[in-house]
LOMAR-535764 format. One record per residue (C-alpha): x, y, z. Coordinates in nm, 2 decimals, always signed. Each point is the difference from the previous one (the first is absolute). Layout:
// residues N
      xx      yy      zz
       X       Y       Z
...
//
This chain:
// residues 599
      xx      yy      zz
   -1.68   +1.67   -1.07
   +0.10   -0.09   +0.40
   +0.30   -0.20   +0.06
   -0.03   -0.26   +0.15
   +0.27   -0.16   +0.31
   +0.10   -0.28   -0.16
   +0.24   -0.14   +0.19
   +0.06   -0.36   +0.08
   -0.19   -0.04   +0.35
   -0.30   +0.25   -0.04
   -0.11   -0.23   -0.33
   +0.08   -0.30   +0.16
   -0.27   +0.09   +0.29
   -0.23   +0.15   -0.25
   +0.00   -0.36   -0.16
   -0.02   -0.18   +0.30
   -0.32   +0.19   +0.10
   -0.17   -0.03   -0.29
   -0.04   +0.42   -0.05
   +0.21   -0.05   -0.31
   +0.06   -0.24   -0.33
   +0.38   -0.03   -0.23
   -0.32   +0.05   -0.30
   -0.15   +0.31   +0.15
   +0.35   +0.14   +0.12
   +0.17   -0.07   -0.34
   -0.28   +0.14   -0.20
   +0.01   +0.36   +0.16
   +0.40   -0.02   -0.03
   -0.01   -0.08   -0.35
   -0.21   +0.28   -0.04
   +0.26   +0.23   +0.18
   +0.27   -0.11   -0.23
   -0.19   +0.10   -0.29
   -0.07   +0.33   +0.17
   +0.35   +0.07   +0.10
   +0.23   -0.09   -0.30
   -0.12   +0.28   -0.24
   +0.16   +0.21   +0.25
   +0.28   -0.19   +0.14
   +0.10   -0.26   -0.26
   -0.01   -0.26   +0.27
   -0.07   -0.33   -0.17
   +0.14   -0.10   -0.36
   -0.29   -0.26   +0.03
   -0.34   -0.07   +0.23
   -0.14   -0.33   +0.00
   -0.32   -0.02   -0.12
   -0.32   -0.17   +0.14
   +0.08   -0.35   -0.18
   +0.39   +0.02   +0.03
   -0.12   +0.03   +0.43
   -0.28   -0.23   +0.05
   +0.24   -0.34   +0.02
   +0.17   +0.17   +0.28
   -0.29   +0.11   +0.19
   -0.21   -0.32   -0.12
   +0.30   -0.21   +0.18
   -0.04   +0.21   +0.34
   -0.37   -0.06   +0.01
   +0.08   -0.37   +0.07
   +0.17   +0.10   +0.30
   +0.02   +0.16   +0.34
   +0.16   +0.33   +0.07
   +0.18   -0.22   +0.32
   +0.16   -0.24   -0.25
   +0.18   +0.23   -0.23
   +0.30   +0.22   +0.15
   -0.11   +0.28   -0.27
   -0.37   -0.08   -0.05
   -0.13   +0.26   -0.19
   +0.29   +0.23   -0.01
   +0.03   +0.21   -0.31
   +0.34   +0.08   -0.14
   +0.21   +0.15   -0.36
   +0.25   -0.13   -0.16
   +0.33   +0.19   -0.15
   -0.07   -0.04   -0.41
   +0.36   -0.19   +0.02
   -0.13   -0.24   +0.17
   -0.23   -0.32   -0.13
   -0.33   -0.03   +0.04
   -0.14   -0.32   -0.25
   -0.21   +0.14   -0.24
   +0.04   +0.34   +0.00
   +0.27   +0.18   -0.20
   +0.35   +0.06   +0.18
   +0.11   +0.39   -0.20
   +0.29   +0.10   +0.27
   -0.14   +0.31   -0.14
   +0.12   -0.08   -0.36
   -0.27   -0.07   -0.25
   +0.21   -0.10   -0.23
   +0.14   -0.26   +0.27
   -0.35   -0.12   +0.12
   -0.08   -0.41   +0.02
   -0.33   -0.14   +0.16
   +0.15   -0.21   +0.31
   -0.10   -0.39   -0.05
   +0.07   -0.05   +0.37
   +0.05   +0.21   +0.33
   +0.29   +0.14   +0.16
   +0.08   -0.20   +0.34
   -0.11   +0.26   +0.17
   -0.32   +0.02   -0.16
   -0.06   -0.29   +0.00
   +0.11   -0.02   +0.42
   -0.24   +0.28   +0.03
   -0.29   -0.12   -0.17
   +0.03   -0.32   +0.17
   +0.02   +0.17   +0.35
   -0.35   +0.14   -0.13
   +0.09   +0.35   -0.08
   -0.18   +0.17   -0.31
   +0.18   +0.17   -0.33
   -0.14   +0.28   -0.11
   +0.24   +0.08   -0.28
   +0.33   +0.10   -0.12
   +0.14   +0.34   +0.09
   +0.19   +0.28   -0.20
   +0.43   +0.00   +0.09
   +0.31   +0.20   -0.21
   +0.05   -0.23   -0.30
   +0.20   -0.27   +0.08
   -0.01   +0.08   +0.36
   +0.29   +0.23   -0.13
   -0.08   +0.33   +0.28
   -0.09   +0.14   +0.27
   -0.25   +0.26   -0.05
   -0.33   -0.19   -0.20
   +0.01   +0.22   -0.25
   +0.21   -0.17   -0.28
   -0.35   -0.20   -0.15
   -0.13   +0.00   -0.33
   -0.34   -0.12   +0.19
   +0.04   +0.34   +0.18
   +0.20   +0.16   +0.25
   -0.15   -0.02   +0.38
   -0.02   +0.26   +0.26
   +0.05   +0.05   +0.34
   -0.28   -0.17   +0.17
   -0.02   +0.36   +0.21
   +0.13   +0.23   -0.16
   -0.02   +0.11   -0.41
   +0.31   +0.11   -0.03
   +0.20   -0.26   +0.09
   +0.06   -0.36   -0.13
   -0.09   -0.34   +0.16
   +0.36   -0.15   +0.00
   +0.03   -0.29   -0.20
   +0.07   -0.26   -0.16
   -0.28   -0.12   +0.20
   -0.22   +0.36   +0.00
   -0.35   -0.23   -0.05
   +0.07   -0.20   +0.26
   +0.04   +0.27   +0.27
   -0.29   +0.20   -0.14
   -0.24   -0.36   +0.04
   +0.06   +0.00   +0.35
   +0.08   +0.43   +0.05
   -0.36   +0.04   -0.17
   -0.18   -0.28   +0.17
   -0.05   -0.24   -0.29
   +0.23   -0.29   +0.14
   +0.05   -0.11   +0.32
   +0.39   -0.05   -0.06
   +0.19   -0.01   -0.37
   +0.23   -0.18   -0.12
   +0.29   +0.24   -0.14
   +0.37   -0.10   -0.11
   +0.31   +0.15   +0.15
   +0.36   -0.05   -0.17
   +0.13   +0.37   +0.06
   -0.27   +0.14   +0.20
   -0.34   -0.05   -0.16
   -0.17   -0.09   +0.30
   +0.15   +0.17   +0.28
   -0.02   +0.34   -0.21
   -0.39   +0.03   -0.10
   -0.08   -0.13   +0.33
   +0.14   +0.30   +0.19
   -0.12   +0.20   -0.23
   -0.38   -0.15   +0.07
   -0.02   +0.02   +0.35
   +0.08   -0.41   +0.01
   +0.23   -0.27   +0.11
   +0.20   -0.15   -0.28
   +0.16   -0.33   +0.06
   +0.29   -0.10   -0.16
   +0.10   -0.32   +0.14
   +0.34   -0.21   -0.05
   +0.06   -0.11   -0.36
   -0.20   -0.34   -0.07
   -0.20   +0.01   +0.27
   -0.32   +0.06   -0.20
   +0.07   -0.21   -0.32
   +0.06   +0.20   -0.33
   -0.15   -0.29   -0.21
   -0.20   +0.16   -0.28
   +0.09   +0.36   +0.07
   +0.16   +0.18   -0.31
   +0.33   +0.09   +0.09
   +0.18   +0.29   +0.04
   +0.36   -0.09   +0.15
   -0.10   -0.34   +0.05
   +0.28   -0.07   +0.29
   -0.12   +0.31   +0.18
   -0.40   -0.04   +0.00
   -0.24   -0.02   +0.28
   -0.35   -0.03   +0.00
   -0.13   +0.28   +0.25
   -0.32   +0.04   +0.23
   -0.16   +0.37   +0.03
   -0.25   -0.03   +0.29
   -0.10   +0.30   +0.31
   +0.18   -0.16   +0.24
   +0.31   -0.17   +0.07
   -0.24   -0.28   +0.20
   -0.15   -0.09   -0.36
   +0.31   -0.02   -0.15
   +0.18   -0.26   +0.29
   -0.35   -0.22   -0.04
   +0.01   +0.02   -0.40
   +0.35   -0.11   +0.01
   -0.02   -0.26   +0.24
   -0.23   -0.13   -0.24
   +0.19   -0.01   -0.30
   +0.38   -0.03   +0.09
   +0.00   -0.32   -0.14
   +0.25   -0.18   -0.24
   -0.05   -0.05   -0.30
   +0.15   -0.24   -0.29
   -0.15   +0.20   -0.27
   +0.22   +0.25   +0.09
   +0.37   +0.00   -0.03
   +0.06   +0.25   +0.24
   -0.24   -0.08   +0.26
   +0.13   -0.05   +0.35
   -0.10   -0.18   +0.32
   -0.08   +0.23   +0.28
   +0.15   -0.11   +0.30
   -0.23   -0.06   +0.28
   +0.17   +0.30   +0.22
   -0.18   +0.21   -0.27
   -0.33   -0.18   +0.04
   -0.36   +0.11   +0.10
   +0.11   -0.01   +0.38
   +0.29   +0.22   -0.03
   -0.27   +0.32   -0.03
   -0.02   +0.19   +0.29
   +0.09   +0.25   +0.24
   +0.37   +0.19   -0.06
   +0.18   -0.03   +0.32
   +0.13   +0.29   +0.18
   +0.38   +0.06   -0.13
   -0.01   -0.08   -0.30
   +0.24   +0.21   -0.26
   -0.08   +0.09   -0.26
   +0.24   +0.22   -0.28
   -0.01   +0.35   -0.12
   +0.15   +0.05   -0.31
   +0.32   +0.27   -0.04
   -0.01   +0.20   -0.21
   -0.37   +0.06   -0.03
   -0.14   +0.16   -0.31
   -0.31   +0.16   -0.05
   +0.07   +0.21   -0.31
   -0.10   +0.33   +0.16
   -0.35   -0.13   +0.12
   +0.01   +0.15   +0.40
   -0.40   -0.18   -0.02
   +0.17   -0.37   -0.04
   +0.27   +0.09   +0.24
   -0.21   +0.11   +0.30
   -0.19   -0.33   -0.10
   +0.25   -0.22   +0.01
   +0.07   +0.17   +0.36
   -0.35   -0.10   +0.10
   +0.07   -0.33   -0.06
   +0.34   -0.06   +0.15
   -0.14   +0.16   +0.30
   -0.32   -0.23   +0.00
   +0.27   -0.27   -0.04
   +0.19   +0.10   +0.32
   -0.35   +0.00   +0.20
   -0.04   -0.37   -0.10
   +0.29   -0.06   +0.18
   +0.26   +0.01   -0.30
   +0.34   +0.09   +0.03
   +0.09   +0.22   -0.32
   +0.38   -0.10   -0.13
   +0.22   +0.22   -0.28
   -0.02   -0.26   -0.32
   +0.27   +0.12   -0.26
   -0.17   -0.03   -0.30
   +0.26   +0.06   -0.24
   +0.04   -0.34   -0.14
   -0.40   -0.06   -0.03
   -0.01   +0.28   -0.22
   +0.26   -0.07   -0.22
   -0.18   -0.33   -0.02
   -0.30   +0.14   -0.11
   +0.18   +0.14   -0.30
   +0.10   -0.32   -0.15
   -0.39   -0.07   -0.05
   +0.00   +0.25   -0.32
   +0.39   +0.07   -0.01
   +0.10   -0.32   -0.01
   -0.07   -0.34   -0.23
   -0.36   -0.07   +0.16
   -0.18   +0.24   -0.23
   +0.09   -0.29   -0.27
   -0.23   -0.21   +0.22
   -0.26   +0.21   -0.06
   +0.07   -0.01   -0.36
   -0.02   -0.34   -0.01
   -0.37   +0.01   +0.04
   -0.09   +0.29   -0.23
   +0.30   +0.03   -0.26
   -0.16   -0.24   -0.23
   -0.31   +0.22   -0.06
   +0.22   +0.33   +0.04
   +0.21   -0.12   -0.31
   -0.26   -0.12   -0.21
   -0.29   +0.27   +0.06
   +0.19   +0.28   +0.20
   -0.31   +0.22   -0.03
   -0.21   -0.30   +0.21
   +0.23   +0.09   +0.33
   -0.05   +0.34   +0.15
   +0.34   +0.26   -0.08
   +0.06   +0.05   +0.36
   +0.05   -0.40   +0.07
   +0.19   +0.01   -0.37
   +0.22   +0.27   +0.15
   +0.06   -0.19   +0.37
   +0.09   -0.31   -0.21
   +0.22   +0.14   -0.30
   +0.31   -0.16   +0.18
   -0.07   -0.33   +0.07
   +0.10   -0.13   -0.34
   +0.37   +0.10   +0.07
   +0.00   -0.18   +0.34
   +0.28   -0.25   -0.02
   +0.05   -0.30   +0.19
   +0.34   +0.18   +0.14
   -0.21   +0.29   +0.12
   -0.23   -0.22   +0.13
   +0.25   -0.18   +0.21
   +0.11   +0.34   +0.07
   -0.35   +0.13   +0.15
   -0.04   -0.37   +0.20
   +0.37   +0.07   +0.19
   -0.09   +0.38   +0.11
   -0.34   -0.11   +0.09
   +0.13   -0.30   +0.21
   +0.26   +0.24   +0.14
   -0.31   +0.21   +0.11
   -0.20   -0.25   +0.17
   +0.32   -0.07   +0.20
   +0.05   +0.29   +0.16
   -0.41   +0.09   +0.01
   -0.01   -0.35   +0.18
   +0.21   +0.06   +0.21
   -0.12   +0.36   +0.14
   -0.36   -0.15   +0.02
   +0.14   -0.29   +0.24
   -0.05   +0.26   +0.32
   -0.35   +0.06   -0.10
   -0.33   -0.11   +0.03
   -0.15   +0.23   -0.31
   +0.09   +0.27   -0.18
   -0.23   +0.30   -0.06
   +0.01   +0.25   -0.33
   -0.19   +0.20   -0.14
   -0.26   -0.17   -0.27
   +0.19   +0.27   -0.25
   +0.13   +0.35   +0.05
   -0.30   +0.20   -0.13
   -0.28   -0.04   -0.19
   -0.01   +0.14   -0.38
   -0.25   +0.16   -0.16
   -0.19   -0.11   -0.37
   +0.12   +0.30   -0.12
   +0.40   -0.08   +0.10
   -0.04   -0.31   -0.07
   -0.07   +0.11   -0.38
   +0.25   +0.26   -0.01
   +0.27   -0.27   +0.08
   -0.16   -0.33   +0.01
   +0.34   -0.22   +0.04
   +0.19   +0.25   +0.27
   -0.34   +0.03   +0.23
   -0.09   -0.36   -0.05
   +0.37   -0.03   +0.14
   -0.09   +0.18   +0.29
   -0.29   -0.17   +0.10
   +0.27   -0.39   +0.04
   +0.25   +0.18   +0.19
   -0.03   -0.18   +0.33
   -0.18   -0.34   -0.21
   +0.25   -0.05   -0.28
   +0.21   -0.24   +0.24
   -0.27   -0.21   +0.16
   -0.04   -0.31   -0.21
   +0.39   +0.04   -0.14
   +0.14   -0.05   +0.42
   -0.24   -0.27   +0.07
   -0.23   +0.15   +0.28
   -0.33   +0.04   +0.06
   -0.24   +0.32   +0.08
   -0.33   +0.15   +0.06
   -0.09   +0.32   -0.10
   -0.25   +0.15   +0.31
   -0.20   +0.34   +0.00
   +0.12   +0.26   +0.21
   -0.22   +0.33   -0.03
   -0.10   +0.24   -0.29
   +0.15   +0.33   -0.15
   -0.15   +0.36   +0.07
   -0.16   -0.07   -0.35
   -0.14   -0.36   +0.12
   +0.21   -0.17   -0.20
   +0.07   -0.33   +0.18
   +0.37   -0.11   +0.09
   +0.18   -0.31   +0.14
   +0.32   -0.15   +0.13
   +0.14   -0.34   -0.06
   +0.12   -0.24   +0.25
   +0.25   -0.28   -0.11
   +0.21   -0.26   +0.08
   +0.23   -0.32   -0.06
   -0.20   -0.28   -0.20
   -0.25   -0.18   +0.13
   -0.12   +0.26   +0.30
   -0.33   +0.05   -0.18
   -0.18   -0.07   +0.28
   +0.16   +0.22   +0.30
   +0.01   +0.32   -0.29
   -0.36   -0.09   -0.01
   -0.03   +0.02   +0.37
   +0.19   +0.33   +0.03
   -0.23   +0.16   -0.27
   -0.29   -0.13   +0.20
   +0.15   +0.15   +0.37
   +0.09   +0.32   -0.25
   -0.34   +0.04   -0.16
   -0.15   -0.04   +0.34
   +0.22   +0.32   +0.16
   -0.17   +0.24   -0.22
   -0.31   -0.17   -0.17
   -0.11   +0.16   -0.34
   -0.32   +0.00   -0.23
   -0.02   -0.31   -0.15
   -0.11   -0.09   -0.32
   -0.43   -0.07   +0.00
   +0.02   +0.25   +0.31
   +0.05   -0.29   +0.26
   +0.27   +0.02   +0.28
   +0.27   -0.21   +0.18
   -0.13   -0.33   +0.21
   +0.07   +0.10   +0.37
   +0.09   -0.36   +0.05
   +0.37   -0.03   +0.03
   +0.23   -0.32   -0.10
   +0.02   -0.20   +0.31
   +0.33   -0.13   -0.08
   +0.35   +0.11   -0.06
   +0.11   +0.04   -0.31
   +0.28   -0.21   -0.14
   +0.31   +0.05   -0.25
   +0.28   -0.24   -0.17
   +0.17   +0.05   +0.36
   -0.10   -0.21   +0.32
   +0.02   +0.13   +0.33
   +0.14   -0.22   +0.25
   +0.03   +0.05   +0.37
   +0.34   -0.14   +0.17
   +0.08   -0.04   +0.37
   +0.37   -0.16   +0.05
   +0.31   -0.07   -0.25
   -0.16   +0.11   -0.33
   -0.04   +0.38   +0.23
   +0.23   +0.26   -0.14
   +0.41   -0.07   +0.02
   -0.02   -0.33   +0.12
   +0.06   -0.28   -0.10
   -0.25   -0.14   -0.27
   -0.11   +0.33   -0.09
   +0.21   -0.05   -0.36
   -0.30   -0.28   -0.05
   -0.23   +0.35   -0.06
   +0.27   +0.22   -0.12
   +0.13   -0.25   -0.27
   -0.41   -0.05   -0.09
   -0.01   +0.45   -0.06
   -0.17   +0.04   +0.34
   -0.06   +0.31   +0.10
   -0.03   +0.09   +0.38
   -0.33   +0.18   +0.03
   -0.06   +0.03   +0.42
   +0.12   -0.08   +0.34
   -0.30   -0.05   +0.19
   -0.19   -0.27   +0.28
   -0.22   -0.25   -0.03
   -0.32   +0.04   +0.17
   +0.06   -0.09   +0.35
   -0.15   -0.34   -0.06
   +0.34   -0.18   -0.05
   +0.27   -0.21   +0.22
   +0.35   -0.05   -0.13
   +0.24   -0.32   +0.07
   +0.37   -0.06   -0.07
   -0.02   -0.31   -0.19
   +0.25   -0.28   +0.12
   +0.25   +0.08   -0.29
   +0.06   +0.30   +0.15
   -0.04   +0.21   -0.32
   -0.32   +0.04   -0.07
   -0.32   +0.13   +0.17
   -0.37   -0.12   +0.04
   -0.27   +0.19   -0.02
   -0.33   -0.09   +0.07
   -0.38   +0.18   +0.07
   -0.08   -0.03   +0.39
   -0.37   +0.23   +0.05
   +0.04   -0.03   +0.37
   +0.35   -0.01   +0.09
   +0.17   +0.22   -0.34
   +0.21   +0.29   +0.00
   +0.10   +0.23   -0.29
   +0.29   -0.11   -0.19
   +0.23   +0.20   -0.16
   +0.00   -0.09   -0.38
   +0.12   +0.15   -0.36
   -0.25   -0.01   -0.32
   +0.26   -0.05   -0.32
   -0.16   -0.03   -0.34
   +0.14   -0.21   -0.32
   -0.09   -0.09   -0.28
   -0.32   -0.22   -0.04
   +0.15   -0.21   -0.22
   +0.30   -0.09   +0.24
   -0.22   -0.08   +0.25
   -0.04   -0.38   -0.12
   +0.40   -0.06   +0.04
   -0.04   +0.20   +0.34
   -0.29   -0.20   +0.16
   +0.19   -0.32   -0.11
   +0.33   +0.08   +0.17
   -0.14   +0.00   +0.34
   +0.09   -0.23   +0.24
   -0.26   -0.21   +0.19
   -0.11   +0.06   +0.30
   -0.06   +0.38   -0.15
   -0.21   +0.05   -0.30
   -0.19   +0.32   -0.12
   -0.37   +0.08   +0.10
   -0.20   +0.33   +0.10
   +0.14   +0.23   +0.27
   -0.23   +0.30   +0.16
   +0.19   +0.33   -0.01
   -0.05   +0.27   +0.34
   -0.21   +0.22   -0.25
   -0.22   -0.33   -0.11
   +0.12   -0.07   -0.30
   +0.05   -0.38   -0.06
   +0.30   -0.08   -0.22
   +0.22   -0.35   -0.15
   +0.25   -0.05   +0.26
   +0.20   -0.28   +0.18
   -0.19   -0.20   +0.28
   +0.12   -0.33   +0.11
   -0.17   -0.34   +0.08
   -0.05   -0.11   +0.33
   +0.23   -0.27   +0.03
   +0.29   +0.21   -0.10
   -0.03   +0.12   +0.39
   +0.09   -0.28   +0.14
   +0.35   +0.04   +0.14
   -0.03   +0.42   -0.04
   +0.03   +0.28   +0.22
   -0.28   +0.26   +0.06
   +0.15   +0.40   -0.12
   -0.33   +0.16   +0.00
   +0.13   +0.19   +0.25
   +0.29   +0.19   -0.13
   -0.27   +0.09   -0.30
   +0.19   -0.13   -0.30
   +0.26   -0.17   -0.15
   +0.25   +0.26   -0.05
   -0.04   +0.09   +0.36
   +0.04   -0.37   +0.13
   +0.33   -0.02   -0.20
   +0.11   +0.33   +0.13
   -0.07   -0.13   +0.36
   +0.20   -0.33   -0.10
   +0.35   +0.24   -0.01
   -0.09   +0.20   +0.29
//
């Protein structure tokens, strides 16, 4: 059966023009699901014709123009709820029939996307290879001798085998960043509680994210602007700041830096290594500046996620069953969890201490950068190693995961080119919490550099974001006592700003010594302007509030064009303030006026 390109903007115009229906597209994709999961072990369950019809029955009251997802079919991760159909987290003996959606179902449905049913995972989310299901174990969506990745190996294969038009997977140690590279897809793994965890079964309930697999980065920045929303169900839910919003999407400015780990490890694999090359490289021609990351202390977090007292969190969720029907829960999961009933609260306490000792000093190294980039995992394993040693390959596969969700950060796993066998492979791109967004909009320039087959055979949009993309730091363009060394330059320094540029305005500007004597004036002239020499600083966005408020009247903070046409937040003043002043545009700048002053 032909795949079909499923992504979000080639059904939304097939809707719009009336070539295609959510009944008649849903029918043939239910019949692909069928097809497929002898093979593949896809989908623990496929709605059926009667379980579907409310959904499509509620679309046929509507336009495709009034829903964001009109018609858009996507699974759901069998850990997650969906009302009325059973929730197993790949546990029979675990299984309940959901009396109400998860959040994100329900924000989903709502949005006017389609569930087609609930896909296969590791049991308990408890893996990262999909084979570790009594419902069957799933492989490679490519090639037969290798494994999905997991937990959430249905999800990646819906989307990987052109059932879904994006999945929704979990991701506590690498679920959904890891079957994602593995399937030729982009794996989204935003901040903790950005997508609310309400109704999803747990597996370390303080690490959890909800995850979106989707073809491209562009899907994955539009799926989560629509669904980073807080949510009181959830305990853990947080607000995303509006730095992280829909508008901060984009285009990765030139400069950016972004970390390479040391040591790198690729477990003998030269195929991931000259891979991981590629991409670095492709990084560089975006305009990326690569930086040495020491990545010591994120390793030696990432141990702590089995090592230490959160494998007890894990147990919290299936220990009950484990203790009372032992044979119910898979030996594998039995064997990763035999040590959670010793975990005391003093080793507890322990774990918490190294791990906040860890973020410290992993903070602290990623304050430089705008992103870090890793490989998705070292090398892929095989079927056949992973049944040799399930627990040590398994292992292999979280190496550069483990520590995601433990540090706080957020990531996005992004295709990067295939093995000499065709097996796909990817690299991950992360970064400080709540930079969702600009990882987004690097994966989008990086998937653009080199574009690859996309799942349904369709290719990249040549239309480009128009804007610039945006982090948790705010670029601000100074002109006279905030410039570097003098005298209210500690306002930036004291706020973690980081000097980026020297540069000039566009020659569209005049510059006046106010009448205090300490301060200039800048303002846009089109006739009469000159360049004027000017530094672009970054801080963090949320110390720009304190900033802008600080600022003496008659200056305040507007848009300044850059010499190479950027337009940036910088200081301009009010025209009132010149009354009294003295015209510098001359001399160029500020530091060159003062300089004249001890002439």
């Amino acid at each position: 059966m032909q795949t079909v390109d499923l992504r979000l903007d080639t059904l939304a115009a097939q809707y719009r023009s009336g070539t295609l229906t959510p009944r008649a597209l849903v029918a043939r994709l239910r019949e692909r699901a069928i097809a497929l999961n002898s093979e593949y072990n896809l989908f623990i369950s496929i709605l059926n014709d009667a379980e579907l019809e409310p959904y499509l029955a509620a679309l046929e009251t509507k336009r495709p123009d009034e829903l964001p997802l009109y018609g858009i079919p996507f699974a759901i991760k069998d850990n997650i709820d969906l009302a009325g159909v059973p929730t197993t987290a790949a546990c029979p003996a675990f299984a309940r029939v959901a009396d109400q959606d998860a959040t994100i179902v329900r924000q989903l449905i709502a949005l006017g996307a389609i569930p087609l049913g609930k896909t296969n995972l590791d049991q308990f989310a408890t893996g990262l290879n999909g084979t570790r299901s009594p419902y069957g174990a799933c492989r490679n969506s490519v090639h037969a001798d290798y494994p999905s990745g997991g937990s959430s190996a249905g999800s990646s294969l819906a989307v990987a085998l052109g059932v879904a038009s994006f999945a929704l997977g979990t991701d506590t140690a690498g679920s959904g960043r890891v079957p994602a590279s593995l399937n030729n897809l982009v794996g989204l793994k935003a901040t903790k509680g950005l997508i609310s965890t309400a109704g999803v079964v747990p597996a370390c309930r303080t690490l959890d994210c909800v995850t979106y697999f989707t073809a491209t980065a562009a899907e994955a920045s539009r799926l989560l602007a629509l669904t980073a929303v807080s949510d009181p169900a959830d305990d853990y839910s947080r607000r995303n700041p509006a730095w992280n919003g829909a508008q901060a999407y984009g285009a990765p400015q030139a400069g950016f830096r972004f970390g390479v780990p040391e040591p790198l490890e690729f477990l003998g694999c030269e195929e991931s290594e000259a891979l991981f090359a590629q991409a670095k490289s492709r990084l560089m021609a975006l305009g990326g500046v690569p930086v040495p990351l020491d990545f010591t202390p994120f390793l030696a977090a990432a141990k702590l996620l089995y090592e230490g007292p959160w494998v007890a969190e894990r147990y919290h969720v299936a220990g009950a069953l484990i203790e009372q029907q032992p044979d119910a829960v898979l030996p594998v999961i039995r064997d990763v969890l035999q040590k959670a009933p010793g975990t005391d609260a003093v080793s507890t306490f322990d774990g918490l201490y190294q791990l906040q000792h860890y973020k410290a000093r992993c903070d602290a190294l990623l304050d430089g950068l705008d992103c870090v980039l890793t490989p998705t995992y070292p090398r892929p394993v095989t079927l056949a190693e992973l049944a040799l040693e399930p627990v040590k390959r398994n292992a292999d596969l979280g190496y550069y995961t483990n520590f995601m969700n433990l540090l706080d950060y957020a990531a996005v796993a992004v295709p990067v080119g295939f093995m000499a066998n065709g097996l796909p492979s990817g690299v991950t791109l992360f970064g400080r919490a709540f930079t969702d967004q600009y990882l987004l909009s690097v994966a989008d320039a990086f998937q653009r550099a080199q574009p690859l087959m996309l799942p349904g055979g369709g290719s990249l949009s040549d239309v480009k974001p128009a804007q610039a993309a945006t982090s948790d730091r705010a670029q601000i363009v100074v002109c006279g006592a905030h410039l570097d060394g003098l005298a209210l330059n500690g306002q930036l320094r004291q706020r973690h700003g980081r000097l980026l540029e020297a540069t000039h305005s566009a020659p569209r500007y005049r510059l006046y010594a106010l009448s205090d004597g300490k301060r200039p004036g800048m303002i846009r002239d089109e006739a009469a302007g000159a360049a004027i020499a000017v530094e672009v600083w970054d801080l963090p966005s949320s110390e720009l509030g304190s900033f802008l408020t600080g600022i003496p009247a008659p200056l305040g903070l507007g848009k300044i064009e850059l010499a190479d046409g950027r337009w940036l937040t910088g200081f301009i003043c009010e025209g009132y303030g010149l009354a009294g002043s003295q015209e510098i545009t001359q001399y160029g700048g500020w530091r060159a006026w003062l300089a004249r002053e001890t002439l």
